[in-house]
N, C-alpha and C positions, 0 to 999 in steps of 0.2 A: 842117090837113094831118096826115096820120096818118103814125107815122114809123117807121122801123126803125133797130135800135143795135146794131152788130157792136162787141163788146171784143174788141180788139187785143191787147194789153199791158195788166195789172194788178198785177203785183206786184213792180215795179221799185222798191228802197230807199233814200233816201239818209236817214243821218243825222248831225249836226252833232257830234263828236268833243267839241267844248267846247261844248254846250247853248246857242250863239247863236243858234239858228234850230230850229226843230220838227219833229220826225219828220214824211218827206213820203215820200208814195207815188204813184208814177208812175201816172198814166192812161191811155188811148190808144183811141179808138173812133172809128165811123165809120158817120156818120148817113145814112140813104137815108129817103128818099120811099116810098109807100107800094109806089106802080110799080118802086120796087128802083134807080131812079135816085137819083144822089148826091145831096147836097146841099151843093154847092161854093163857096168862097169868099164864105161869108155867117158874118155878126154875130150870134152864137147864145148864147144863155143857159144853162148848166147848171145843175141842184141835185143835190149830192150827199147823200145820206143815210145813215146806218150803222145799222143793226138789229140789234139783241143777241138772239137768241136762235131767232127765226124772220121768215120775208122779210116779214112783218108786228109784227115784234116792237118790242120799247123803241127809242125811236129816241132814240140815245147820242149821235149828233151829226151837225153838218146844217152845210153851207159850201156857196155860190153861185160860180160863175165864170162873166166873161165872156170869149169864143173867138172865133176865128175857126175855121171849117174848110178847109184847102186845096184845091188842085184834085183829090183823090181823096177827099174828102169826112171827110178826116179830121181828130179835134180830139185836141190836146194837152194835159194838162194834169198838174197833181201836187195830190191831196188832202193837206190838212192845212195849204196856203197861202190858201184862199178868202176869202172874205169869211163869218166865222163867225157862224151865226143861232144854234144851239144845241152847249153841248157844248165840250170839248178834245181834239183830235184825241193830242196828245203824253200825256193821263193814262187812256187807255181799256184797260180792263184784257181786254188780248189773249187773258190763259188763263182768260175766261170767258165763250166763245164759244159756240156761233159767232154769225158774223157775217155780216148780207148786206150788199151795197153793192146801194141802189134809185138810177138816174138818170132825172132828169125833166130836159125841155129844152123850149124856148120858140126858134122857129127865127127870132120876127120880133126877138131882143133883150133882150125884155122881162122881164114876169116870169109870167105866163099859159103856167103850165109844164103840160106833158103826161107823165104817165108813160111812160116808153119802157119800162123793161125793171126787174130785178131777178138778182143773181145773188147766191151764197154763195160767201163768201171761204175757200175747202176748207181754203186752210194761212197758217195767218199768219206773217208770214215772221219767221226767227229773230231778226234786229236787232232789232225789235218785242217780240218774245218775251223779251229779254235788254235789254232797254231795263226791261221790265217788272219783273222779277225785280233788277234794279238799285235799284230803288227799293222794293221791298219788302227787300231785306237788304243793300243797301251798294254799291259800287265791284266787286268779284265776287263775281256771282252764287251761285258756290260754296263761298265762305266761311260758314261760321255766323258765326253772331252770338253777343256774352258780354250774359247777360240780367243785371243781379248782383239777387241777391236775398234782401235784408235784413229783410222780416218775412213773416208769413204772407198767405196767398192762395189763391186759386182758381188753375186752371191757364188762360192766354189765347190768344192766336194767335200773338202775338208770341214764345212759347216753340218755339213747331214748327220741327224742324229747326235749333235751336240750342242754348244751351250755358246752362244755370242754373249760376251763382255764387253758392253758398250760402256767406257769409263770415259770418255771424248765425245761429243757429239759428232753425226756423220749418217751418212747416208747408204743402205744399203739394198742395191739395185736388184733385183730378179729379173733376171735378162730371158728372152724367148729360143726355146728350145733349146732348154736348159737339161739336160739327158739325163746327168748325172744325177738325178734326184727323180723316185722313182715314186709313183702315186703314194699316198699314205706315209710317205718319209717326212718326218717333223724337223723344225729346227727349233732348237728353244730360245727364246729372247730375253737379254736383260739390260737395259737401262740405270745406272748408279749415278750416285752421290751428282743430282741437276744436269746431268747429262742426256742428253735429247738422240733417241734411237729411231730413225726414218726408213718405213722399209717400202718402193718407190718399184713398181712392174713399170719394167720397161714398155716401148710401143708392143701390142699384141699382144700381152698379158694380163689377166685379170686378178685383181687382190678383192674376197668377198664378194665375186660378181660382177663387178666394177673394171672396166677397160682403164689400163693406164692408173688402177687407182694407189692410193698408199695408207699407210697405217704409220701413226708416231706414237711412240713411248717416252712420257717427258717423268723423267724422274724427279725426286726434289733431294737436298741437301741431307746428309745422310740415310735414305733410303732406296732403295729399288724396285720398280718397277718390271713386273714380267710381261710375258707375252708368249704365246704359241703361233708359228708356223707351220704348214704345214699342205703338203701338196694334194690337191685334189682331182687333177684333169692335167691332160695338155696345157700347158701354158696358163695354169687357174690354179689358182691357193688362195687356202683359207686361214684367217688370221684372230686371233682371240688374243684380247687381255689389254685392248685398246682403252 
């Protein structure tokens, strides 16, 4: 039987305040025949799929339900509670989307599923978004984070948009085609109690214009010294508070 799948409702949110239970996103669709009559009050099998990047793309994660549909041929359901074939629904990282949701259904039950449909998830809703962002820097999201940092180094990801704690002197390299760190991303700089903060572009990078150049922050004995980072181009950042 050939089928058709109206979505109803898809981006209904609930999540669990104290992490007892899993980011779940509301479903709601409603399966007709191919003659456009319902298909009512029958035992139906879904598979949900999620697709990173296009409605053919990486498939990030995959959960089964079984449903009933009512007498208007509709099914209910919340993704992220299924019975999980691939994937975590709670650790998919939303801001590297998009995302399509593919649903295949099987009307006798079973598991001899049929593609019905495919759609793209246009906005991922903000709980999700800040679920997300919670976990890459903490309890809020708009807090930086203190990096401390006590010898030298390359620059990482985990520095973007937060706060270097330079309490040791040391040197800290901005290496070329450095990806992780996206135009207009800042890093913030501090230098403490006489400790000397070096920040040193490797070959083919520019600090202020300058090939290869560097900026130092020399603090003095009880006080600190700031500084701003911050990326401007390809391989060029700009640097304040020298």
């Amino acid at each position: 039987m050939k089928l058709k799948l109206t979505i109803l409702l898809f981006m209904t949110i609930v999540l669990n305040i104290f992490a007892q239970s899993p980011e779940k996103m509301s479903y709601q669709a409603i399966i007709r025949s191919q003659d456009n009559s319902l298909v009512i009050n029958s035992n139906i099998s879904l598979k949900i799929i999620v697709h990173q990047g296009t409605v053919t793309g990486t498939n990030v994660y995959q959960e089964t339900h079984s449903v009933t549909t009512n007498s208007n041929g509709l099914v209910s359901l919340e993704i992220g509670t299924g019975r999980i074939i691939i994937g975590n629904f709670s650790t998919i990282a939303w801001e590297k989307g998009p995302y399509f949701i593919e649903t295949q259904v099987d009307v006798t039950g079973g598991s001899n599923y049929n593609i019905i449909g495919a759609s793209q998830l246009l906005s991922v809703p903000y709980s999700l978004h800040a679920k997300t962002a919670e976990r890459l820097v903490g309890a809020n999201p708009y807090k930086a984070a203190i990096v401390p940092f006590t010898s030298s180094r390359s620059i990482t990801s985990t520095d973007i948009n937060n706060i270097i704690e330079c309490t040791t002197s040391g040197t800290l390299t901005l290496t070329s085609g450095f990806g992780a760190m996206a135009v207009g991303d800042v890093v913030n700089l501090e230098a403490h109690n006489g400790a000397v903060l070096t920040i040193q572009a490797a070959s083919g990078v520019t600090i202020n214009y300058t090939a290869n150049g560097s900026a130092t922050f020399t603090s003095t004995a009880g006080n600190v010294r700031f500084g701003l980072l911050r990326k401007s181009g390809l391989n060029a950042y700009i640097i304040s508070g020298q």
